[in-house]
C-alpha positions as CSV (number, residue, x, y, z in Angstrom):
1,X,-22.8,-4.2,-0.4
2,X,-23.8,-4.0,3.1
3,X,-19.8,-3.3,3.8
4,X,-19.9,-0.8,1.0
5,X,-22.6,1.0,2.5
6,X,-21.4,1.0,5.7
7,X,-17.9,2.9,4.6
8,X,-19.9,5.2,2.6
9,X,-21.6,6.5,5.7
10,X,-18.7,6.8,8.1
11,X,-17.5,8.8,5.4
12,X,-20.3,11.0,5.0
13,X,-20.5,11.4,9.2
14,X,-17.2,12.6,8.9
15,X,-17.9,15.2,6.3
16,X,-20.7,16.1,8.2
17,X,-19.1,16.5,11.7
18,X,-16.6,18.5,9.6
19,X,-19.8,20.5,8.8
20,X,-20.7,21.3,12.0
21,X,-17.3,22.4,13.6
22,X,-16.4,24.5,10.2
23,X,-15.4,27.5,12.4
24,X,-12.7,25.3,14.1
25,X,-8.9,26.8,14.4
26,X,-5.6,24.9,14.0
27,X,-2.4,25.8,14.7
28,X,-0.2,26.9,12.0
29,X,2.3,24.2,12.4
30,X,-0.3,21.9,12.1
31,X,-1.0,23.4,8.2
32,X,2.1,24.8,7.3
33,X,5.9,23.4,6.7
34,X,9.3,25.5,7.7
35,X,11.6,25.7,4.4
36,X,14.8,23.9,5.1
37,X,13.4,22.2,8.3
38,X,12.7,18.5,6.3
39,X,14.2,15.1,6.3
40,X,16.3,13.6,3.7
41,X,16.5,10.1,2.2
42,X,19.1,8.1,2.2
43,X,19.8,4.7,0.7
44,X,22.7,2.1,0.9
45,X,23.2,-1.7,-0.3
46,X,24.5,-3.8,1.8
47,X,24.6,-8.0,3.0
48,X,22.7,-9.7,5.8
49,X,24.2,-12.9,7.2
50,X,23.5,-15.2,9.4
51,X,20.1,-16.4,8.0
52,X,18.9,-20.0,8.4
53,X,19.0,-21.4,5.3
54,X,16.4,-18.6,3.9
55,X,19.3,-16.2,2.0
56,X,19.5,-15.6,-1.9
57,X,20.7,-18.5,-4.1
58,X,24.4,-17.8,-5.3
59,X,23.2,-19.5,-8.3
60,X,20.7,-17.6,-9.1
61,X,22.0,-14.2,-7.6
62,X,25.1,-13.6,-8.7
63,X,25.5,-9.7,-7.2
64,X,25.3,-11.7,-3.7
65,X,28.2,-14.0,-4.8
66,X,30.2,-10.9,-6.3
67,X,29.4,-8.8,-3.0
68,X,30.8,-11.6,-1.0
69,X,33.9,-12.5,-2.7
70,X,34.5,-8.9,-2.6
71,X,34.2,-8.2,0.8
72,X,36.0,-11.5,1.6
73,X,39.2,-10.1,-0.3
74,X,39.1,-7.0,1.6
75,X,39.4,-8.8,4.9
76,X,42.1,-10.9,2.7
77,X,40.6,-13.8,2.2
78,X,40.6,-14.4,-1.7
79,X,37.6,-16.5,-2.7
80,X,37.1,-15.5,-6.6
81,X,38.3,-19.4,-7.6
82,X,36.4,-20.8,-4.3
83,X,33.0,-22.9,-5.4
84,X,30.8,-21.4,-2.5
85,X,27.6,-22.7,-2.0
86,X,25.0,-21.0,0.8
87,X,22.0,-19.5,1.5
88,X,22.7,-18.1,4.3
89,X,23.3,-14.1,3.0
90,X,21.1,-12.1,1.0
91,X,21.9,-8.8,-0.6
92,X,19.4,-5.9,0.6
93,X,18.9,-2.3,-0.1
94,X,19.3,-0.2,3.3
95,X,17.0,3.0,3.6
96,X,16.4,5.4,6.2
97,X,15.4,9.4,7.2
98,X,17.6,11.8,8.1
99,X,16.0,13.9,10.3
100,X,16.3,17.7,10.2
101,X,19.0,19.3,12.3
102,X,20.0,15.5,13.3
103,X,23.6,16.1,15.0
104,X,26.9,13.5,14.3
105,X,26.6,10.7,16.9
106,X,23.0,10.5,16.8
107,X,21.0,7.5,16.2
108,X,18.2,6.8,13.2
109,X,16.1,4.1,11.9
110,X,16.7,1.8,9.0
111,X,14.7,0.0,6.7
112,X,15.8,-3.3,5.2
113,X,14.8,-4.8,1.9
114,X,16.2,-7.7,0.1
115,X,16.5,-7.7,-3.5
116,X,17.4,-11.3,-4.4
117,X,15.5,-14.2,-4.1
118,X,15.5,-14.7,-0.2
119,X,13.0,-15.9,1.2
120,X,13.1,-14.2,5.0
121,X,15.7,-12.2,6.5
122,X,14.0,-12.8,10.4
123,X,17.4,-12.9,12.9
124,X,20.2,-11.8,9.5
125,X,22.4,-9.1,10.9
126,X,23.0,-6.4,8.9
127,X,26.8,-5.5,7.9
128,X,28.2,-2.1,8.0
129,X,26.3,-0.7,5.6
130,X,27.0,3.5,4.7
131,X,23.8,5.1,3.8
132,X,23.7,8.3,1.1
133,X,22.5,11.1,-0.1
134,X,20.6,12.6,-3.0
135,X,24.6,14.5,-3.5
136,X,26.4,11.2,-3.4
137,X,28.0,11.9,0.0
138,X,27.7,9.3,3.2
139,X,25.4,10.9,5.9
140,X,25.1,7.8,7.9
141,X,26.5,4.3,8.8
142,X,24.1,1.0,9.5
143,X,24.8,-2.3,11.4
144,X,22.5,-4.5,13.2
145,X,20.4,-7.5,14.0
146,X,17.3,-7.5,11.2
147,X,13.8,-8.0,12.8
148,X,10.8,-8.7,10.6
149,X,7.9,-9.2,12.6
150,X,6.3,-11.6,10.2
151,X,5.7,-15.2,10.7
152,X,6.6,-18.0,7.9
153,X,6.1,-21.7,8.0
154,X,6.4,-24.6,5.4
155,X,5.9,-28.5,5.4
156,X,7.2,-31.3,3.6
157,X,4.8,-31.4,1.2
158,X,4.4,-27.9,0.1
159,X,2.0,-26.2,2.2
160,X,3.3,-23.2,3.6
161,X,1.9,-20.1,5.5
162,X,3.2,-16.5,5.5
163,X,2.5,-13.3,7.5
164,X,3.7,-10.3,7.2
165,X,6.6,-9.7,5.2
166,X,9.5,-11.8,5.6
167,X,12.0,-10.3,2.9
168,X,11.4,-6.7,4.6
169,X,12.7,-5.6,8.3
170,X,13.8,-2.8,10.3
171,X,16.5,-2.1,12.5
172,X,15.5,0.5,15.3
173,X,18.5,2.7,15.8
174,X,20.4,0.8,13.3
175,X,21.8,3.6,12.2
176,X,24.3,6.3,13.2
177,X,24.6,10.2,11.8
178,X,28.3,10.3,10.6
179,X,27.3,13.6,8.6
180,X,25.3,16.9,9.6
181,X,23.1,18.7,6.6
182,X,24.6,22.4,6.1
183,X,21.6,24.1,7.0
184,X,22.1,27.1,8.9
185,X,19.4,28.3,10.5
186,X,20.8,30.8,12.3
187,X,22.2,32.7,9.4
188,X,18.5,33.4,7.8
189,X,17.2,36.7,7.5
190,X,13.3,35.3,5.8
191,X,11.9,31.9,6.4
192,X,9.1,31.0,3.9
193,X,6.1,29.1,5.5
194,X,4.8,26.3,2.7
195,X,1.5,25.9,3.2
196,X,0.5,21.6,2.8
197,X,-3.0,22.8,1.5
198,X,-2.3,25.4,-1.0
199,X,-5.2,28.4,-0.7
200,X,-5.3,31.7,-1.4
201,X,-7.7,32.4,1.7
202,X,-5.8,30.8,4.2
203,X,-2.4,32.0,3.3
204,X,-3.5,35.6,3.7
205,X,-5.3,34.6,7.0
206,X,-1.7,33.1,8.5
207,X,0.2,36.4,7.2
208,X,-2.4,38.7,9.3
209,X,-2.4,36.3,12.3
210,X,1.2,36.3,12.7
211,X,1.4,40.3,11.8
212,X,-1.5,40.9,14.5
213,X,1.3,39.2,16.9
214,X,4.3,40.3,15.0
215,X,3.6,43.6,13.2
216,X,5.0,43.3,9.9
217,X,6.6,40.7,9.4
218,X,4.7,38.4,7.4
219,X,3.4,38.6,3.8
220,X,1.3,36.1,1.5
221,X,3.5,35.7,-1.7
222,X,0.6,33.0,-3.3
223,X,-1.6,30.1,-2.3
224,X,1.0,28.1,-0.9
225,X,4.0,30.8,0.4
226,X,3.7,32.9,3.4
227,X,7.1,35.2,4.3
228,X,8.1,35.9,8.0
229,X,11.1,38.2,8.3
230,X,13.4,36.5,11.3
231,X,14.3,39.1,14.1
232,X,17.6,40.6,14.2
233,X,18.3,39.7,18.1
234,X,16.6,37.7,20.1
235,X,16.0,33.6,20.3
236,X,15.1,32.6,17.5
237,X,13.5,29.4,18.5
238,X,11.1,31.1,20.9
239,X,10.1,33.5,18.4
240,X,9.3,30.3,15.6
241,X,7.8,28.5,18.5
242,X,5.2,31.5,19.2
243,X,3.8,31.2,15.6
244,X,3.7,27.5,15.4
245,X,0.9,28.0,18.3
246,X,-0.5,30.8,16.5
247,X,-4.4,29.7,15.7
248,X,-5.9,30.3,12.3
249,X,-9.5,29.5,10.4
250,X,-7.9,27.3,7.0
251,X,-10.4,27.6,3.9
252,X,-11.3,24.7,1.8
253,X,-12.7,24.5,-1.5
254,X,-15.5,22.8,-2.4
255,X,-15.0,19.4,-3.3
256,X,-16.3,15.7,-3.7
257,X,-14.2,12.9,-4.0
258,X,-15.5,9.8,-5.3
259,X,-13.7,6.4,-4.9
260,X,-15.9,4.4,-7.6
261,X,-13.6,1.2,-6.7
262,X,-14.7,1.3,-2.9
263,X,-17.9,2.6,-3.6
264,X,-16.8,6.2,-0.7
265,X,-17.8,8.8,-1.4
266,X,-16.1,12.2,1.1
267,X,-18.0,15.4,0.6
268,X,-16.6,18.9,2.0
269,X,-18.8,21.6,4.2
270,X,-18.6,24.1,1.5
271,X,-20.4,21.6,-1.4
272,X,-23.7,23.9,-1.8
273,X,-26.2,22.7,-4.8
274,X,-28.8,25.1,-6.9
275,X,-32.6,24.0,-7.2
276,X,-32.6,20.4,-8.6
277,X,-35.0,17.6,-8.8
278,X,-33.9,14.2,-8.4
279,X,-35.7,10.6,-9.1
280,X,-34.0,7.1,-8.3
281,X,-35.9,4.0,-9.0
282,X,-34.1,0.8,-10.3
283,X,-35.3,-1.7,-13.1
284,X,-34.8,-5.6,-11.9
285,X,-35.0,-8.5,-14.7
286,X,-35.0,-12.1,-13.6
287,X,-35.1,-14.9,-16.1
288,X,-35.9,-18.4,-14.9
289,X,-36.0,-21.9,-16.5
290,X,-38.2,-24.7,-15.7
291,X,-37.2,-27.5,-17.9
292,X,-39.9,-29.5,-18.3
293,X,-39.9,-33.6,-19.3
294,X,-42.2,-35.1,-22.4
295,X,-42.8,-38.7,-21.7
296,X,-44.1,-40.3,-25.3
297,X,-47.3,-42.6,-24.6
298,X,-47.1,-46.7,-23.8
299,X,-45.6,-48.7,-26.5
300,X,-45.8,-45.4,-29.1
301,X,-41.9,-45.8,-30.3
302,X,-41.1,-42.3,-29.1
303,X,-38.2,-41.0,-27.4
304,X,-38.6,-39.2,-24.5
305,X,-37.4,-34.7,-24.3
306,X,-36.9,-32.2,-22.7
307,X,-39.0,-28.9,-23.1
308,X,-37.4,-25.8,-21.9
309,X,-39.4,-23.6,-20.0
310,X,-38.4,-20.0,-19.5
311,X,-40.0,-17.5,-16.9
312,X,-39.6,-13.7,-17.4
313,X,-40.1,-11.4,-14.6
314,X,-39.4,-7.7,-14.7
315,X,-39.9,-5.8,-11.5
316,X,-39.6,-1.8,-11.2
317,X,-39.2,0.0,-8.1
318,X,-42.2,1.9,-7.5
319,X,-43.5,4.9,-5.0
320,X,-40.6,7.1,-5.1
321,X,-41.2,10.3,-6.3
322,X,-39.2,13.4,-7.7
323,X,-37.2,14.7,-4.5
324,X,-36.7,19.2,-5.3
325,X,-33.6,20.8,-3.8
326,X,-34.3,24.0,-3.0
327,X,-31.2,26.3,-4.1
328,X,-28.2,26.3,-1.6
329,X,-28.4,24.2,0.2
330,X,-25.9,22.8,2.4
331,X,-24.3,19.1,2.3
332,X,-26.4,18.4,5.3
333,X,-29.7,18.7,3.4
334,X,-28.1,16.8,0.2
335,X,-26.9,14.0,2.5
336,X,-30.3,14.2,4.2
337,X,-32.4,14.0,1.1
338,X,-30.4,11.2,-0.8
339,X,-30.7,9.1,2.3
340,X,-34.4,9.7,1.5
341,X,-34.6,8.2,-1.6
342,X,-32.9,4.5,0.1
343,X,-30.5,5.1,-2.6
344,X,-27.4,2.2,-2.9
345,X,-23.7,3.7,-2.5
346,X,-23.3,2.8,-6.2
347,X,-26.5,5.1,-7.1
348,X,-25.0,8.0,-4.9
349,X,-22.0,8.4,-6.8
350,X,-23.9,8.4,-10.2
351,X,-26.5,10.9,-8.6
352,X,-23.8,13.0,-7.4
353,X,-22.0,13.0,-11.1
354,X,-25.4,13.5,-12.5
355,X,-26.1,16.8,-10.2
356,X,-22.6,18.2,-11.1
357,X,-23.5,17.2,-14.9
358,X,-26.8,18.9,-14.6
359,X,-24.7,22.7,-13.5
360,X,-26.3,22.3,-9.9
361,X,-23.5,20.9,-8.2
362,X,-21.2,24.0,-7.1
363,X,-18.7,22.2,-6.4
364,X,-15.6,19.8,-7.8
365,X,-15.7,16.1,-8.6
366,X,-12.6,14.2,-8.2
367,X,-12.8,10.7,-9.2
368,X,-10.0,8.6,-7.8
């Protein structure tokens, strides 16, 4: 409970220091996304070798086996009849991100997976590996030596320990751009901005920032779509780079988020709540037993028993009173006032659901 507690009030300081700097300004690359300027995934399957004893089981894996002999015949060595027995390969699924604008030659990071039963690829070098796209074309090529940065040991006897991920690694700048994406930024007459908070309020705030800079060339389309008309001449870098540093106030709605699981709850500066009274108190019910022994008299034939005894105790929570909200009031006073009451991070979020039940809550709930 105590760490319960504690995570609902570094949650609620956070709100509240939100709160307090509500008038604070962000840079509109910090809240928007360029069309066009994104990575894309990429995804190949491929072998490691060279593992110490710690590969898939050709027994049990047989797309290792078939990936082997395969690649064996291409380097014309035919092992379809061949009974091979090792665990030292494991097929794996290669992934990576192909930045934006990334030019042929350049290097990227892979992620490697294994999808048999290996059980750690620590020191397995990956083989040439080509890496594609959504379309089906090869954007990249990956080889290298697999780290993990787990640690695994086992004894004779069973006992093992593990940590981290063993059948997981990465290969920094495993992987090489054989393929450029077609995007031509040059060629664009409009770029859209995409806002990563959709709001109406703050998509019409970037379009009269940037025009206030840029006279007409920006307009709100909806919550999430502002339009910037690219100049005609110029550089057109400098002229995206001056509104990524452009400054704008973003809205937020008023919210509540409740994570019942964790027992946080996150509350927004805007959450405002109409004239409500509010009582806590909390009903505790012990039951003890006392068994108690009956001996049966000197020479009287009995037998002796056992008696249960059962104690009953029910305990209320007394001296709190009603605590009245006055209407509006901000999340500082609601924070403030709950505090008051002592209440338990598990009574806050049924308070809270009980306010926004009541109509007096202006604000959502989301539960996650």
């Amino acid at each position: 409970m105590a760490k319960l507690w504690l995570s609902l009030s570094l949650a609620l300081m956070v709100a509240l220091g939100l709160t307090g700097a509500a008038n604070a300004r962000s840079r509109i690359k910090d809240i928007v996304s360029f069309e066009g300027v994104r990575s894309n995934e990429l995804v190949g399957y491929g072998l490691v070798m060279g593992l110490n004893g710690t590969g898939d089981s050709l027994r049990n894996v047989p797309m290792t086996k078939q990936s082997l002999a395969s690649m064996m015949e291409r380097m014309g060595v035919n092992t379809r009849d061949a009974n091979i027995d090792t665990k030292n390969i494991a097929a794996v699924m290669v992934t990576a991100k192909l930045p934006a604008f990334a030019a042929t030659g350049s290097k990227i990071d892979v992620n490697v997976s294994s999808m048999g039963d290996a059980k750690s690829l620590l020191g397995g070098t990956l083989l040439v590996t080509s890496l594609m796209g959504a379309d089906g074309e090869v954007y990249a090529v990956a080889q290298g030596t697999v780290e993990t940065g787990s640690v695994s040991a086992s004894g004779a006897s069973g006992t093992s320990f593990t940590r981290g991920v063993p059948t997981a690694g990465r290969i920094a700048s495993g992987a090489e751009v054989e393929r450029e994406v077609g995007f031509k930024l040059g060629s664009m007459e409009k770029m859209r901005l995409s806002l990563r908070n959709p709001d109406f309020t703050t998509a019409r705030r970037i379009a009269e920032e940037i025009n206030r800079n840029y006279p007409g060339v920006a307009a709100a389309d909806n919550p999430t779509i502002v339009t910037v008309t690219l100049p005609a001449s110029g550089n057109l870098v400098s002229f995206i780079t001056s509104i990524e540093q452009l400054e704008v106030e973003p809205d937020s709605p008023a919210k509540v988020v409740i994570n019942e699981v964790d027992g946080v709850v996150v509350v927004t500066g805007e959450v405002r709540v109409s004239k409500v009274a509010i009582d806590q108190g909390n009903l505790s019910i012990s039951v003890s037993e006392k068994p108690q022994v009956s001996q049966p008299g000197a020479f009287s034939q009995g037998q002796t028993t056992v008696t249960p005894n059962s104690a009953v105790k029910v305990d209320e929570e007394k001296g709190k009173r009603f605590m009245i909200m006055q209407a509006g009031v901000s999340l500082e006073s609601l924070v403030k006032g709950l505090n008051a009451l002592g209440v338990t991070p598990r009574d806050m979020i049924s308070i809270l659901q009980s306010i926004k039940a009541a109509g007096a809550l202006q604000a959502d709930i989301e539960v996650l």
